[in-house]
HTML snippet that shows the backbone in 3Dmol.js (N, CA, C, O; Angstrom):
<script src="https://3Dmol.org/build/3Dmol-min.js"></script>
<div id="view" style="width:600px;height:400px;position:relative"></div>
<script>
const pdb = `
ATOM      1  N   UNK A   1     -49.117 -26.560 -19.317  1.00  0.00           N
ATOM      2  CA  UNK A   1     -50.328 -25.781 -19.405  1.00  0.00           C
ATOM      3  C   UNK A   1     -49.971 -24.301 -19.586  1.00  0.00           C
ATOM      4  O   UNK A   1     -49.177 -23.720 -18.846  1.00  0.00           O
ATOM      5  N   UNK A   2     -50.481 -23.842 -20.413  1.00  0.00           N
ATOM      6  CA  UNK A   2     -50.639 -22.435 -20.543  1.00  0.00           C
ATOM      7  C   UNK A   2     -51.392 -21.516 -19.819  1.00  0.00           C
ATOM      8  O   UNK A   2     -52.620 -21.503 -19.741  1.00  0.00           O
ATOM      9  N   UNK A   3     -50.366 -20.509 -19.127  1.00  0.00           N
ATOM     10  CA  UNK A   3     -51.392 -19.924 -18.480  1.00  0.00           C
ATOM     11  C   UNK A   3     -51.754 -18.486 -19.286  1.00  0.00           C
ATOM     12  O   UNK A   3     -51.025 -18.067 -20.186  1.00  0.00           O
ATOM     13  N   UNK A   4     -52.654 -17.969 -18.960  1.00  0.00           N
ATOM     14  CA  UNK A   4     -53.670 -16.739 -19.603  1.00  0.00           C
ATOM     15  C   UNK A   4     -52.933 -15.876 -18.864  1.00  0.00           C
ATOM     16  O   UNK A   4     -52.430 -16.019 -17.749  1.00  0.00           O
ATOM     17  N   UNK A   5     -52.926 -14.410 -20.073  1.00  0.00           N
ATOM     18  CA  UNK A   5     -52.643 -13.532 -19.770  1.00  0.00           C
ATOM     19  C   UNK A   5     -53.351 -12.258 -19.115  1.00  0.00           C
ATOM     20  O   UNK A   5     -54.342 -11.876 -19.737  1.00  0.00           O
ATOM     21  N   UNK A   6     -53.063 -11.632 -18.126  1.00  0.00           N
ATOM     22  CA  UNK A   6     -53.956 -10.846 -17.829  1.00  0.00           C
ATOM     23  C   UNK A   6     -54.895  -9.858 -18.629  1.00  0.00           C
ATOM     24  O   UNK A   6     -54.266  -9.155 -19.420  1.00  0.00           O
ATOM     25  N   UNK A   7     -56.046  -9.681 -18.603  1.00  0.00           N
ATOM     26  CA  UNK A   7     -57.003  -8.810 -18.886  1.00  0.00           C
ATOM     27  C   UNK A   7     -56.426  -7.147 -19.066  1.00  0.00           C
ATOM     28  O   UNK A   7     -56.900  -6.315 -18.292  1.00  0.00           O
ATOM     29  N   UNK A   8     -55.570  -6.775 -19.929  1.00  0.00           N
ATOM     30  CA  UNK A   8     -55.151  -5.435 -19.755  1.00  0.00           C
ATOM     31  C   UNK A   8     -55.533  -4.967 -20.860  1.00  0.00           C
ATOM     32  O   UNK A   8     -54.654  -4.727 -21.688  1.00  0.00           O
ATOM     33  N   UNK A   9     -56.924  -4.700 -21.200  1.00  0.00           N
ATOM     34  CA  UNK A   9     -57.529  -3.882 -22.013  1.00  0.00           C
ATOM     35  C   UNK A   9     -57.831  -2.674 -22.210  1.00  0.00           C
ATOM     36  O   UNK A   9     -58.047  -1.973 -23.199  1.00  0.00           O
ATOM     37  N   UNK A  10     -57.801  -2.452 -20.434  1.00  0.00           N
ATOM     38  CA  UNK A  10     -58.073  -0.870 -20.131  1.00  0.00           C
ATOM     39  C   UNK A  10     -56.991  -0.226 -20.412  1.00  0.00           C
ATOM     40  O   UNK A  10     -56.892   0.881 -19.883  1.00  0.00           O
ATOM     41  N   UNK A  11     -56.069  -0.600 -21.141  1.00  0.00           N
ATOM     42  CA  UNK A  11     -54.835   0.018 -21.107  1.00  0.00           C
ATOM     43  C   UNK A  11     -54.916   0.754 -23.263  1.00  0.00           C
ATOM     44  O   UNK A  11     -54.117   1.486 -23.847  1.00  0.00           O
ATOM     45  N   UNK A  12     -56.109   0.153 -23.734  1.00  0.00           N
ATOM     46  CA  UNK A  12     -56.072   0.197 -24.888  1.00  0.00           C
ATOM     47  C   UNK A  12     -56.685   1.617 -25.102  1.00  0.00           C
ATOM     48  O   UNK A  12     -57.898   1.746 -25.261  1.00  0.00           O
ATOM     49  N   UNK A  13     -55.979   2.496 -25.104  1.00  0.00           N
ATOM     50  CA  UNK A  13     -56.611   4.212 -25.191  1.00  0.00           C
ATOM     51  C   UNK A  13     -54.987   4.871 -25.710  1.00  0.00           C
ATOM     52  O   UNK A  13     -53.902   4.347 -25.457  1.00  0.00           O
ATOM     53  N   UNK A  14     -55.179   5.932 -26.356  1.00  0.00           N
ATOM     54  CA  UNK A  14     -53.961   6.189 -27.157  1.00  0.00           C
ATOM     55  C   UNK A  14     -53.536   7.510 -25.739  1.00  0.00           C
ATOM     56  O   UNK A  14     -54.263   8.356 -25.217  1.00  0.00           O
ATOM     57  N   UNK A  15     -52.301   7.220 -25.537  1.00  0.00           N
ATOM     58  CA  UNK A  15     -51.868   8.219 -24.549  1.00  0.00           C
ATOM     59  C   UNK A  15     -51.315   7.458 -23.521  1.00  0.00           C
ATOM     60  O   UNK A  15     -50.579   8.097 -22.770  1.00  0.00           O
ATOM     61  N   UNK A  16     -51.422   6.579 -23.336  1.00  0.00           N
ATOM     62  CA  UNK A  16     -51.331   5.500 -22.023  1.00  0.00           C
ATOM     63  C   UNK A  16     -49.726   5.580 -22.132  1.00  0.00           C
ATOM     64  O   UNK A  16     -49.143   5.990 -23.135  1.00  0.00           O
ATOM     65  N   UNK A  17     -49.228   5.225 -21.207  1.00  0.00           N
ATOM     66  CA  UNK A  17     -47.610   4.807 -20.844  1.00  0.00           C
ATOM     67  C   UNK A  17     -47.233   4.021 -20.238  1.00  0.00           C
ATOM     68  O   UNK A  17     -46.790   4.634 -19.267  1.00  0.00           O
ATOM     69  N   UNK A  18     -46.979   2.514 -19.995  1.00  0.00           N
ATOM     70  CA  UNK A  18     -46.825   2.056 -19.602  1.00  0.00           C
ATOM     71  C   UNK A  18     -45.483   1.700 -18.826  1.00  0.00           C
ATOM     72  O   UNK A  18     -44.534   1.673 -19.610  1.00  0.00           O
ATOM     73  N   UNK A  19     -45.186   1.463 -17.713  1.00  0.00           N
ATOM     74  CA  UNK A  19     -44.164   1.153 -16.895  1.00  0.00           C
ATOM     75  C   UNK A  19     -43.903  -0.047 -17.178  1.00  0.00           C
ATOM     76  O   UNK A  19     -44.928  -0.722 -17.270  1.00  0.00           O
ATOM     77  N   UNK A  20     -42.814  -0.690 -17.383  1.00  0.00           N
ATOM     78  CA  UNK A  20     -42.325  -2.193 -17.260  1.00  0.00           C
ATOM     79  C   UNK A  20     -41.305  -1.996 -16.767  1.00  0.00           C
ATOM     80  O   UNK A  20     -40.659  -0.969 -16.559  1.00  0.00           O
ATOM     81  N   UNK A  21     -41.061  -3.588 -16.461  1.00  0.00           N
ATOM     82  CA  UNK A  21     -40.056  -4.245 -15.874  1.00  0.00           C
ATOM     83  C   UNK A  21     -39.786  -5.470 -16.471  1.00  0.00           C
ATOM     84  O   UNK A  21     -40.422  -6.449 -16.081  1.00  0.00           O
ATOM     85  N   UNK A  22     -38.650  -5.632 -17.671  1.00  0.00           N
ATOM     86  CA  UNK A  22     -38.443  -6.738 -18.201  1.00  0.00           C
ATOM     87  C   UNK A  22     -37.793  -7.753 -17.532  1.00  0.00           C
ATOM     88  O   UNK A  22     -36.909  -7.360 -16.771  1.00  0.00           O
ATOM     89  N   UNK A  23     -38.006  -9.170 -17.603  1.00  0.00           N
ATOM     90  CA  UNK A  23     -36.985 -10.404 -17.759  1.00  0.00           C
ATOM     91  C   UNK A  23     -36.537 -11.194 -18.838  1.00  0.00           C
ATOM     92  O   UNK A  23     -37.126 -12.267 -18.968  1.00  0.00           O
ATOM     93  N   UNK A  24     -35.760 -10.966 -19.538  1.00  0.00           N
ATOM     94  CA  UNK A  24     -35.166 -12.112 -20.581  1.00  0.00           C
ATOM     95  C   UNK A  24     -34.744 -13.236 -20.181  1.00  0.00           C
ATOM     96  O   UNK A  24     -34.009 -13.470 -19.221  1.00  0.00           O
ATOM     97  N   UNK A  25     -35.310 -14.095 -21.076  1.00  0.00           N
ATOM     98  CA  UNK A  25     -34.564 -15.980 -20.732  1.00  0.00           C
ATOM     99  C   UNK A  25     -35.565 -15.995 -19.750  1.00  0.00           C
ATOM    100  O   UNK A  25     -35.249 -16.244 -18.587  1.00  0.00           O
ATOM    101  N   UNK A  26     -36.159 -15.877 -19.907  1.00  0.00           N
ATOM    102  CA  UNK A  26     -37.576 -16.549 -18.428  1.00  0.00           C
ATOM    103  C   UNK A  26     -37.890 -17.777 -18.442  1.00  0.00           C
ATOM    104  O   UNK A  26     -37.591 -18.184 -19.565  1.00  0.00           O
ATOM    105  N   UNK A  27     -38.396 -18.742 -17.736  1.00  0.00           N
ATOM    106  CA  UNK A  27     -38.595 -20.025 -18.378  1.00  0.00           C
ATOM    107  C   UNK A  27     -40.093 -19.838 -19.030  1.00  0.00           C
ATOM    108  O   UNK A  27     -40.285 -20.540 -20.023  1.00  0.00           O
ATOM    109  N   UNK A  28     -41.336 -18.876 -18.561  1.00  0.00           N
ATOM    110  CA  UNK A  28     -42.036 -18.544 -19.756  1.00  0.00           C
ATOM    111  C   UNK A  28     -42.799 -17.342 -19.752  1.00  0.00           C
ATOM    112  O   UNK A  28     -42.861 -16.575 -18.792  1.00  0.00           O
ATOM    113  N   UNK A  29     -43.540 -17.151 -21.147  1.00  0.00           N
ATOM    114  CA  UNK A  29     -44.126 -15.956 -21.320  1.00  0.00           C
ATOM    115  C   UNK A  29     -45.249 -15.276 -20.461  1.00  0.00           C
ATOM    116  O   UNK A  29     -46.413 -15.537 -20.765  1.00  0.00           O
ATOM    117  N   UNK A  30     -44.991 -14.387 -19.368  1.00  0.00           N
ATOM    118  CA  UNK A  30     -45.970 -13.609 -18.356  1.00  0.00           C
ATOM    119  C   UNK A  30     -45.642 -12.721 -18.010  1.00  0.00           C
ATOM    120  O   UNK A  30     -44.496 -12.295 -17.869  1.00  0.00           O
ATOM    121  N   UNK A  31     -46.875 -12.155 -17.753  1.00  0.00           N
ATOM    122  CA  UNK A  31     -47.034 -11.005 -17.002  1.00  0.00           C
ATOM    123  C   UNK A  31     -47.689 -10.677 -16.384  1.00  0.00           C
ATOM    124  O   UNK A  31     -48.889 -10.692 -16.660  1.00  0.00           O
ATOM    125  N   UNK A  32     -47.010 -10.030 -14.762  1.00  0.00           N
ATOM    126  CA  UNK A  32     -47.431  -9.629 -13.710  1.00  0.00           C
ATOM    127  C   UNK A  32     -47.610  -8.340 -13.256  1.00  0.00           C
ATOM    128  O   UNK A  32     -46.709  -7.518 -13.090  1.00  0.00           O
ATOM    129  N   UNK A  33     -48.804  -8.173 -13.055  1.00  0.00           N
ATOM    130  CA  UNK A  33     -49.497  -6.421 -12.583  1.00  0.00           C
ATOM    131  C   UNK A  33     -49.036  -6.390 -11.457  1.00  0.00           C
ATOM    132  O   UNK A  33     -49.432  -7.201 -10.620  1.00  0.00           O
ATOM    133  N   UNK A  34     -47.973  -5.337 -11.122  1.00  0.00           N
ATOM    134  CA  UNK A  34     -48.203  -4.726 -10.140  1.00  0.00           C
ATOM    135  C   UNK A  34     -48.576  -2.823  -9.658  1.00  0.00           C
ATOM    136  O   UNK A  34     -48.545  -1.929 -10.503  1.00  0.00           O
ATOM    137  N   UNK A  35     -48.797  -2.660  -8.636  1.00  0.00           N
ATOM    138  CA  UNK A  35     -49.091  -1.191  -8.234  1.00  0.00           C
ATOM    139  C   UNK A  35     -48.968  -0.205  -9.311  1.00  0.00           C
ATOM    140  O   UNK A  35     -49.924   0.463  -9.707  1.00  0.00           O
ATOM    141  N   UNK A  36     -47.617  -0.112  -9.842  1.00  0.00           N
ATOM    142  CA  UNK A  36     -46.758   1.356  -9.983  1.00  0.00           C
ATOM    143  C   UNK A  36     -46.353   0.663 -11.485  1.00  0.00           C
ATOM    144  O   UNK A  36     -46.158   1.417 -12.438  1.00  0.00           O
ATOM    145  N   UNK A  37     -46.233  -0.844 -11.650  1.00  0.00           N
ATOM    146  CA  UNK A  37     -45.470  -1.290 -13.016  1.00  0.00           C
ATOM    147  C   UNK A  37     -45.793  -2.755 -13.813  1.00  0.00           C
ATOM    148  O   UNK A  37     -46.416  -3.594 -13.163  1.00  0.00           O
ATOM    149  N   UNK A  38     -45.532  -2.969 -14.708  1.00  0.00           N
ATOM    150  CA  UNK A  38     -46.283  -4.613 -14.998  1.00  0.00           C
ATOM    151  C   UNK A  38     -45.073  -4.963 -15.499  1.00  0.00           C
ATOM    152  O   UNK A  38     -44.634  -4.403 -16.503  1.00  0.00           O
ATOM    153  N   UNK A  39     -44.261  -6.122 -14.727  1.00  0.00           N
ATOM    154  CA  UNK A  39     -43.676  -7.321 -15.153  1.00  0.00           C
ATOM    155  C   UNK A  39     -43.486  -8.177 -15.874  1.00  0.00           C
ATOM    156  O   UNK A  39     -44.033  -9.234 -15.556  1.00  0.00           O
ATOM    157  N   UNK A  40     -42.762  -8.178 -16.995  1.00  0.00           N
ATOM    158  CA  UNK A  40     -43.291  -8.880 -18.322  1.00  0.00           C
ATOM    159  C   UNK A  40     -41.704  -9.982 -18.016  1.00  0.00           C
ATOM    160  O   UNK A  40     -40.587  -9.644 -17.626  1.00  0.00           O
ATOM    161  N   UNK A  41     -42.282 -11.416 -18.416  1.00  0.00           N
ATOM    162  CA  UNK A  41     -40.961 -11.777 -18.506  1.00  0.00           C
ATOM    163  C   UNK A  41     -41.427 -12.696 -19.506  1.00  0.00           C
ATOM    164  O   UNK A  41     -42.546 -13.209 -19.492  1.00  0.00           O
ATOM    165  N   UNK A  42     -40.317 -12.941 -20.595  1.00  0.00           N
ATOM    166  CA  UNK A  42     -40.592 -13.291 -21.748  1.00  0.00           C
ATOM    167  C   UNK A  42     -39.083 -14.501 -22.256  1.00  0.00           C
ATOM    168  O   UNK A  42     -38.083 -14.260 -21.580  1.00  0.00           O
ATOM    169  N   UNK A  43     -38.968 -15.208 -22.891  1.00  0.00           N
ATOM    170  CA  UNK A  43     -38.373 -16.640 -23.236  1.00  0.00           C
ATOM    171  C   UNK A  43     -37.499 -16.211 -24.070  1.00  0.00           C
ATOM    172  O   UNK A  43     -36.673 -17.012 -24.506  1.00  0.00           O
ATOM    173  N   UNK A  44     -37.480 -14.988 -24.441  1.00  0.00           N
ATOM    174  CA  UNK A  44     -36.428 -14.620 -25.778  1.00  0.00           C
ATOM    175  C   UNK A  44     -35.257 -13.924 -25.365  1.00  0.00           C
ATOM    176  O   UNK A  44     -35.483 -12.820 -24.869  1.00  0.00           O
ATOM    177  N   UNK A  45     -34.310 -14.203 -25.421  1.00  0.00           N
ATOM    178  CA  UNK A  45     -32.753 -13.523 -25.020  1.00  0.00           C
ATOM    179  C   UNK A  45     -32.515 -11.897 -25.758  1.00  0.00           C
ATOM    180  O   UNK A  45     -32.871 -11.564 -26.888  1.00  0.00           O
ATOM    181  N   UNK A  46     -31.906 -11.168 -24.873  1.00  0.00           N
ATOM    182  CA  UNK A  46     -31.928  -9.848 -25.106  1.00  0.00           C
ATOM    183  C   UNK A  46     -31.006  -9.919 -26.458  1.00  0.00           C
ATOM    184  O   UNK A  46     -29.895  -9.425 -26.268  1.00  0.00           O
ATOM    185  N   UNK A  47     -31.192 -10.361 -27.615  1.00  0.00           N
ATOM    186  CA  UNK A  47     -30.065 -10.535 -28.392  1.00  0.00           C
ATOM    187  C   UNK A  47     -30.634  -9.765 -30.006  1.00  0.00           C
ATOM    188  O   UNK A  47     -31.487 -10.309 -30.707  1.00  0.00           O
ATOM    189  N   UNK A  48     -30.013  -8.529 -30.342  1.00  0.00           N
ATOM    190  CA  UNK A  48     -30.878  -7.806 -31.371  1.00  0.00           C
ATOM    191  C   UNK A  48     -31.975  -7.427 -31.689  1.00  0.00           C
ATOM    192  O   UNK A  48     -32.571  -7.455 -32.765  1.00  0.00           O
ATOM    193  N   UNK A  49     -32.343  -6.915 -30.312  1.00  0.00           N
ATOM    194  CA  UNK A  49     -33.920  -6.245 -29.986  1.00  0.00           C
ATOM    195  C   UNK A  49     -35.014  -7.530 -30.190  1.00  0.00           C
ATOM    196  O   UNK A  49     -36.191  -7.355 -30.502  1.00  0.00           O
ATOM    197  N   UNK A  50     -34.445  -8.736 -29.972  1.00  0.00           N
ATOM    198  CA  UNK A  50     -35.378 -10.117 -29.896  1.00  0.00           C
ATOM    199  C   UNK A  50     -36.834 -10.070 -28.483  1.00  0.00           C
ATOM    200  O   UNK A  50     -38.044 -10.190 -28.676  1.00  0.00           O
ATOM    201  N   UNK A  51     -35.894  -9.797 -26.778  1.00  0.00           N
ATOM    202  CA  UNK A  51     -36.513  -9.829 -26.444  1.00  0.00           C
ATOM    203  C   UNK A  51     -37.639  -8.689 -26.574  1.00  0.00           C
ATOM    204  O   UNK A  51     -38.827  -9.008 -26.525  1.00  0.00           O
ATOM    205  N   UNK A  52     -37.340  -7.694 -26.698  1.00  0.00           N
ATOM    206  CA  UNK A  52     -38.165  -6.374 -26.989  1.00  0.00           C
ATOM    207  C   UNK A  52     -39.136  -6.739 -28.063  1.00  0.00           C
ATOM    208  O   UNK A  52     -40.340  -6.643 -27.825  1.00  0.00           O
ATOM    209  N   UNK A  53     -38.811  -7.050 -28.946  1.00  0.00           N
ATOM    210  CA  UNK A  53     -39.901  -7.046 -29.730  1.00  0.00           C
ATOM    211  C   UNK A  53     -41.446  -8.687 -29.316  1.00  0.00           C
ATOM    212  O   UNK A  53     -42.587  -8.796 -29.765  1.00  0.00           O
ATOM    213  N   UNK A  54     -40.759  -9.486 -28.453  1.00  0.00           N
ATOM    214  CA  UNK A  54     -41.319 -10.273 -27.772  1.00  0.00           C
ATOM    215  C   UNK A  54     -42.180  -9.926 -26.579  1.00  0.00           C
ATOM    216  O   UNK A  54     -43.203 -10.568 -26.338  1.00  0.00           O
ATOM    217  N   UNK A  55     -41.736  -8.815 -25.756  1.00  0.00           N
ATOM    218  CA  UNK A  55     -42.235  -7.869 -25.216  1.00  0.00           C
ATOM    219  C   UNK A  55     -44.144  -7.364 -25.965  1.00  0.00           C
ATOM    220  O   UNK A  55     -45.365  -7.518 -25.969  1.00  0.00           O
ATOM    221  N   UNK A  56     -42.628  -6.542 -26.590  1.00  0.00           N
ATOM    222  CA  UNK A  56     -44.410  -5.870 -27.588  1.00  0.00           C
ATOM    223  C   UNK A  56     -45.069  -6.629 -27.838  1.00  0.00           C
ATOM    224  O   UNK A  56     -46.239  -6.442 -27.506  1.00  0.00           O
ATOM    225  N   UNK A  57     -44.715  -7.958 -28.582  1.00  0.00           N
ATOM    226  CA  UNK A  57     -46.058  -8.920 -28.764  1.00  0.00           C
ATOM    227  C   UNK A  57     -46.606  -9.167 -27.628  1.00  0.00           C
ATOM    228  O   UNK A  57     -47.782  -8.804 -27.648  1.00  0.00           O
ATOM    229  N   UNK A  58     -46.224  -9.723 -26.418  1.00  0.00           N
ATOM    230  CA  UNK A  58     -46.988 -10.338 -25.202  1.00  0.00           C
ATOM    231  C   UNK A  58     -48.136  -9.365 -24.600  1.00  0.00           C
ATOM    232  O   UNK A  58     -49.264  -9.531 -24.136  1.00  0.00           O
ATOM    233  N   UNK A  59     -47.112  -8.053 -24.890  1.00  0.00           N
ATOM    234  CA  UNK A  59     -48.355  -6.585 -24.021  1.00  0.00           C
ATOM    235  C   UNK A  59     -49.565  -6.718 -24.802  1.00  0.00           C
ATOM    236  O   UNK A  59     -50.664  -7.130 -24.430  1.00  0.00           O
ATOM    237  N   UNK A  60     -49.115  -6.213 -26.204  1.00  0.00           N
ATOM    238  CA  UNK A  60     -50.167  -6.240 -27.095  1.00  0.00           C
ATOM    239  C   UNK A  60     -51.072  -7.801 -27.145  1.00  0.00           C
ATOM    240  O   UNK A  60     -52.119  -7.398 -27.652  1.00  0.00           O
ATOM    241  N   UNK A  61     -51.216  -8.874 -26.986  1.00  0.00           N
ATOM    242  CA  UNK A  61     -51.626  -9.640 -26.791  1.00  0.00           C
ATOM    243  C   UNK A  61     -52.678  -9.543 -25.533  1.00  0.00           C
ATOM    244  O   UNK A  61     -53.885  -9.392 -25.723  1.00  0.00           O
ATOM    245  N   UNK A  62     -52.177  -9.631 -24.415  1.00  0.00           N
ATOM    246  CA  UNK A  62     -52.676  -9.028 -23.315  1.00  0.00           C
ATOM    247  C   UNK A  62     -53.619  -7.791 -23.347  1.00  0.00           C
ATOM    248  O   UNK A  62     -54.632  -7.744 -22.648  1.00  0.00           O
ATOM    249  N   UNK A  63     -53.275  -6.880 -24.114  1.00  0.00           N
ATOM    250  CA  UNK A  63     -54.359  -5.601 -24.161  1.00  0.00           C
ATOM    251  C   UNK A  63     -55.103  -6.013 -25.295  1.00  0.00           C
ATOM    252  O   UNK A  63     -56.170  -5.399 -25.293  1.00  0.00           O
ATOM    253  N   UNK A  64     -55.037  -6.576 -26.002  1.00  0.00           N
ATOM    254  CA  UNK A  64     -56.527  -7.261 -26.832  1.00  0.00           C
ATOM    255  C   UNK A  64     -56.020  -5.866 -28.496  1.00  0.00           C
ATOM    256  O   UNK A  64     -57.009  -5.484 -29.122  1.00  0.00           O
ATOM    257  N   UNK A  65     -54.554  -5.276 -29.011  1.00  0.00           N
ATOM    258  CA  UNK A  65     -54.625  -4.405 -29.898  1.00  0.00           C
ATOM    259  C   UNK A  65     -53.093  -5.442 -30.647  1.00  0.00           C
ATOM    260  O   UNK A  65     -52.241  -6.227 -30.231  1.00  0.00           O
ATOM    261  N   UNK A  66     -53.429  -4.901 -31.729  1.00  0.00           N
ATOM    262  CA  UNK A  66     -51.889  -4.917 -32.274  1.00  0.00           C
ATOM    263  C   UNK A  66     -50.361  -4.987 -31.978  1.00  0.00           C
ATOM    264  O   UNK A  66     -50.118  -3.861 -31.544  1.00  0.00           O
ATOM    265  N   UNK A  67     -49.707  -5.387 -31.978  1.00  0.00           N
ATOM    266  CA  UNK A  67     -48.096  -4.836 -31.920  1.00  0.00           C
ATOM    267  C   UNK A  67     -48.085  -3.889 -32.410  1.00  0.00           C
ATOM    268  O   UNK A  67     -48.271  -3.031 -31.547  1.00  0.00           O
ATOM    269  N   UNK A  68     -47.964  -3.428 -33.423  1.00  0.00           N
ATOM    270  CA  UNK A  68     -47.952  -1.954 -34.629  1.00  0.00           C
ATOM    271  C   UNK A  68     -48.310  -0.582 -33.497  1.00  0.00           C
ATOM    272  O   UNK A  68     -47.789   0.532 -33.555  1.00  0.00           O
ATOM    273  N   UNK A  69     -49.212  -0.991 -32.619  1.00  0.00           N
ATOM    274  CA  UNK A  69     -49.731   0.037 -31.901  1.00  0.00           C
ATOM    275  C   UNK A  69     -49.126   0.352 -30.616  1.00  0.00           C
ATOM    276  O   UNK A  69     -49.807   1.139 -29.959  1.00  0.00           O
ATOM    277  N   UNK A  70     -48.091  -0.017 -30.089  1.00  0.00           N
ATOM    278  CA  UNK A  70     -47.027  -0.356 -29.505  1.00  0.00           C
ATOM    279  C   UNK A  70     -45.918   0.174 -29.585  1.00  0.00           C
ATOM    280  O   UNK A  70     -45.115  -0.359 -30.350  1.00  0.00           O
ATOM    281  N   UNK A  71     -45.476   1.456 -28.789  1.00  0.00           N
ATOM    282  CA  UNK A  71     -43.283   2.277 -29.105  1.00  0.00           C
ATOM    283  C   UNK A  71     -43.501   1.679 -27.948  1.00  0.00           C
ATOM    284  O   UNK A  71     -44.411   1.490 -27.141  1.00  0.00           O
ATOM    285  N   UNK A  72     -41.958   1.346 -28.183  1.00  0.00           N
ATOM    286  CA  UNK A  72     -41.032   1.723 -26.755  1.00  0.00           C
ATOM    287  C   UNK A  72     -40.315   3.371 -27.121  1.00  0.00           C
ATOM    288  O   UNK A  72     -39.543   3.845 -27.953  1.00  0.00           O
ATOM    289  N   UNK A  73     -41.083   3.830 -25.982  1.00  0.00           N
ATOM    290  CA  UNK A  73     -40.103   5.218 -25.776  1.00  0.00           C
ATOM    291  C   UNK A  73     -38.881   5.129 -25.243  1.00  0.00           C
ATOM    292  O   UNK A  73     -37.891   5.785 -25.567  1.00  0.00           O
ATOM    293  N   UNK A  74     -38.990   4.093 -24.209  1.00  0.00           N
ATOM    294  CA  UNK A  74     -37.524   4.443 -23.576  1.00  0.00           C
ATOM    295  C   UNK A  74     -37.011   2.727 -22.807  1.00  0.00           C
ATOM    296  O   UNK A  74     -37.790   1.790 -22.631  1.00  0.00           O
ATOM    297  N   UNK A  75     -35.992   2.732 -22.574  1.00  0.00           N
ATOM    298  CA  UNK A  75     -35.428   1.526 -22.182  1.00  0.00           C
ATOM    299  C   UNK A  75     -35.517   0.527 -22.904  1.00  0.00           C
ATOM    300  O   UNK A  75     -36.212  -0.415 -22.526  1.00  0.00           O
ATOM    301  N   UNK A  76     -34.609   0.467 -24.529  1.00  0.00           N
ATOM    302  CA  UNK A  76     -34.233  -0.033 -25.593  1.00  0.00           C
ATOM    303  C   UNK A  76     -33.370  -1.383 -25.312  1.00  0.00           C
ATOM    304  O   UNK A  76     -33.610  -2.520 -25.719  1.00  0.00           O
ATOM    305  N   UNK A  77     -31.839  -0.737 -24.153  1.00  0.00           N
ATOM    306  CA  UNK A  77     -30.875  -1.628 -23.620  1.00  0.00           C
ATOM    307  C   UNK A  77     -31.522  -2.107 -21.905  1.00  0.00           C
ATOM    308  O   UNK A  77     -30.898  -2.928 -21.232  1.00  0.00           O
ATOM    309  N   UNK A  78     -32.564  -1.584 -21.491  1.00  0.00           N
ATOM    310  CA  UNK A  78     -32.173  -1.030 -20.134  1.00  0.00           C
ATOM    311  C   UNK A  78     -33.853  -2.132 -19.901  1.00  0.00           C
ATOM    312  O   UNK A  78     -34.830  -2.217 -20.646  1.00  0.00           O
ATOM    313  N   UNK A  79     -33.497  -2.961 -18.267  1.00  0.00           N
ATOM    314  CA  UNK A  79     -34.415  -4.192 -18.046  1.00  0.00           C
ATOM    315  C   UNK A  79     -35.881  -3.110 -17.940  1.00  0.00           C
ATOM    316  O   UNK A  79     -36.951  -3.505 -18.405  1.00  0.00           O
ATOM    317  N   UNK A  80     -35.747  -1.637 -17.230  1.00  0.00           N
ATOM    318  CA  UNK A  80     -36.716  -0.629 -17.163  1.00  0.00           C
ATOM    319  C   UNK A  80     -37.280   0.009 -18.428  1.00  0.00           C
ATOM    320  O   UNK A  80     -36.602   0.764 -19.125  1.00  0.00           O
ATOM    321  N   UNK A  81     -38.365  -0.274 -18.662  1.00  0.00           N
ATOM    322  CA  UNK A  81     -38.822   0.234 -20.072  1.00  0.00           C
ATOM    323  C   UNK A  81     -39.885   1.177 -19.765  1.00  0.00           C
ATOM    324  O   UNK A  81     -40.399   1.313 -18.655  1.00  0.00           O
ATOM    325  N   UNK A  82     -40.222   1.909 -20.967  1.00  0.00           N
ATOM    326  CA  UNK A  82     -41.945   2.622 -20.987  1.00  0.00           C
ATOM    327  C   UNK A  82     -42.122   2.633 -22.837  1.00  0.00           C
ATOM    328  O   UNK A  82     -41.279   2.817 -23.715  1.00  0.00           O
ATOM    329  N   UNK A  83     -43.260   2.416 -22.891  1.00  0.00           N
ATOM    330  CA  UNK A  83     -43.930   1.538 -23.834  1.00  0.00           C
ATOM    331  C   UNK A  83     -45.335   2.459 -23.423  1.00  0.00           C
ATOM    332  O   UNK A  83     -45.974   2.506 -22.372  1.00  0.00           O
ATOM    333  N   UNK A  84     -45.561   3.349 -25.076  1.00  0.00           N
ATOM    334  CA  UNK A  84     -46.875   3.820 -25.280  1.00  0.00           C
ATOM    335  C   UNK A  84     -48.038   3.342 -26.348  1.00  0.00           C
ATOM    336  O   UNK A  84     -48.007   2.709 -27.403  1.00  0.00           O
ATOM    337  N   UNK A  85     -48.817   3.800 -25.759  1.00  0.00           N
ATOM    338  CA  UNK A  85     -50.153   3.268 -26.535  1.00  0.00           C
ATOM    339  C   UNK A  85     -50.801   3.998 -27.501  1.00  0.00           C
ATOM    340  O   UNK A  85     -51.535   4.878 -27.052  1.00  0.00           O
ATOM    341  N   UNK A  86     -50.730   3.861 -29.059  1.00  0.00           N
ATOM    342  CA  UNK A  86     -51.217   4.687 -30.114  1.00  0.00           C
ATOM    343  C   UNK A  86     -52.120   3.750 -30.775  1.00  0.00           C
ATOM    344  O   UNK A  86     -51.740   2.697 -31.286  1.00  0.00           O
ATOM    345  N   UNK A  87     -53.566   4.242 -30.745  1.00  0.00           N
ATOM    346  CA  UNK A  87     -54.326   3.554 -31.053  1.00  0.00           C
ATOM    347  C   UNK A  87     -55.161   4.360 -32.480  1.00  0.00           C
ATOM    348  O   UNK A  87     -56.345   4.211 -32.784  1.00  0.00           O
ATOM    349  N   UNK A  88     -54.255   5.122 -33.106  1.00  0.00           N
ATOM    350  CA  UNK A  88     -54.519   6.056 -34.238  1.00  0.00           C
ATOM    351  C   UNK A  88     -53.691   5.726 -35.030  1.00  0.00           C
ATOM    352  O   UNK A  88     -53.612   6.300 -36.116  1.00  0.00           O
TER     353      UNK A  88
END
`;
const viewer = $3Dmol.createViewer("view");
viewer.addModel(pdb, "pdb");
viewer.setStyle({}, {cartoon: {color: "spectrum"}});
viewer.zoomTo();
viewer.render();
</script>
């Protein structure tokens, strides 16, 4: 069974920054809100920006916009990411 991804729509405004916390090789695609950061753990191995760009799809999925609309600013190699929102 598939479970649904959280409701993170409010996140769809250009300026936003998001905090993550990646897992690669997860056994599956989710993500968990917490306080300060959202938890993404995703099925794709960190192997030539695979999981990252698996990443971006799941957020963007979850916030109801595009991938396209989606940087990672920072944490390329690193499980700590931030990931902004351009909705222009």
């Amino acid at each position: 069974m598939r479970k649904s991804l959280p409701d993170l729509s409010a996140y769809a405004q250009t300026g936003i920054r998001l905090n993550l916390r990646v897992t690669p090789k997860a056994a599956q695609n989710r993500i968990v809100v917490e306080e300060d950061l959202l938890r993404v753990y995703v099925t794709q191995a960190p192997d030539s920006g695979k999981a990252n760009r698996a990443v971006l799809k799941l957020l963007a999925q979850a916030i109801g916009i595009a991938p396209s609309c989606l940087t990672l600013i920072r944490g390329e190699t690193d499980r700590n990411k931030v990931v902004g929102v351009n909705m222009g």
